[in-house]
C-alpha positions in Angstrom: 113.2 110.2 83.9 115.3 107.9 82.4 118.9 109.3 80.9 121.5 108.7 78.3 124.4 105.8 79.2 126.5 109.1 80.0 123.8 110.3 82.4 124.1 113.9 80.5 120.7 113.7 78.6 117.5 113.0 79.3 115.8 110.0 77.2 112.0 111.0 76.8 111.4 108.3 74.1 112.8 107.0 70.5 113.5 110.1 69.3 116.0 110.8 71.5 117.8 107.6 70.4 119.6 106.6 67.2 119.0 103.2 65.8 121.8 101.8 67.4 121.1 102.6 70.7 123.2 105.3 71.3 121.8 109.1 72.5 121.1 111.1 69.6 122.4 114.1 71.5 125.5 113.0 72.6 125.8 111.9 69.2 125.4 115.1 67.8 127.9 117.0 71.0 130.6 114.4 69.6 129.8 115.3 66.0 130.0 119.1 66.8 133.8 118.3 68.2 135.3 116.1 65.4 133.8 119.0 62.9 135.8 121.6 64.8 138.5 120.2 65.0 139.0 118.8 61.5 138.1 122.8 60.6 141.1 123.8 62.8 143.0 121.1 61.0 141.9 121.8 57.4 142.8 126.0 58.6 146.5 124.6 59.7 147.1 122.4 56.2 145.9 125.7 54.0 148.0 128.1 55.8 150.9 125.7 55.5 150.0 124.9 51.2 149.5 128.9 50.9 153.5 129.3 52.2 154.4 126.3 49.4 154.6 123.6 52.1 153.2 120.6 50.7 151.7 118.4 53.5 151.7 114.6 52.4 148.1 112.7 53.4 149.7 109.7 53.5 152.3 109.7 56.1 151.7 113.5 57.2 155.6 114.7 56.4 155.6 117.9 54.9 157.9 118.8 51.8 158.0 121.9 49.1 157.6 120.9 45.7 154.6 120.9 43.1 152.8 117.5 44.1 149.6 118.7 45.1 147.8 116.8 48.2 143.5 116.4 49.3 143.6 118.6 52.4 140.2 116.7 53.1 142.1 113.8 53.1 144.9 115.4 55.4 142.5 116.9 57.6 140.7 113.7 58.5 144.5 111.9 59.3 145.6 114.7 61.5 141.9 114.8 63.7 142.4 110.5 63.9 146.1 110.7 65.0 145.8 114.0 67.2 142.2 115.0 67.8 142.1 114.5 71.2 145.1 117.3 71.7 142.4 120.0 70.5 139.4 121.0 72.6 
């Protein structure tokens, strides 16, 4: 049976793949991950906005003051830069 580049799934026909190429399961495993840890992420920057710290997406310094910031936007910054220190 032939398997994924990774050799962790099996690859019983074109369902299995995506259109690139790539194993649709794998795919989905490294989906699950970046989900989880953006949640963790998004959980850190609302705890830290609840206590008045304001997080800024841009260069991810926090401050207090009333300029509000996208969490989403935060979120996805802090999973790029440190993602791979959560597992």
């Amino acid at each position: 049976m032939e398997m994924c580049k990774p050799g962790r799934h099996p690859i019983r026909g074109s369902r299995d793949r995506l259109p690139n190429g790539g194993c649709r399961e794998c795919d989905r495993e490294a989906q699950a991950k970046h989900r989880a840890k953006r949640q963790a992420a998004l959980a850190w920057i609302r705890a830290l906005e609840a206590r008045g710290v304001h997080v800024d997406p841009d260069d991810l310094t926090l401050s207090f003051g009333g300029v509000t910031a996208s969490t989403e936007a935060i979120a996805d910054r802090m999973v790029s830069r440190w993602g791979d220190l959560v597992e």
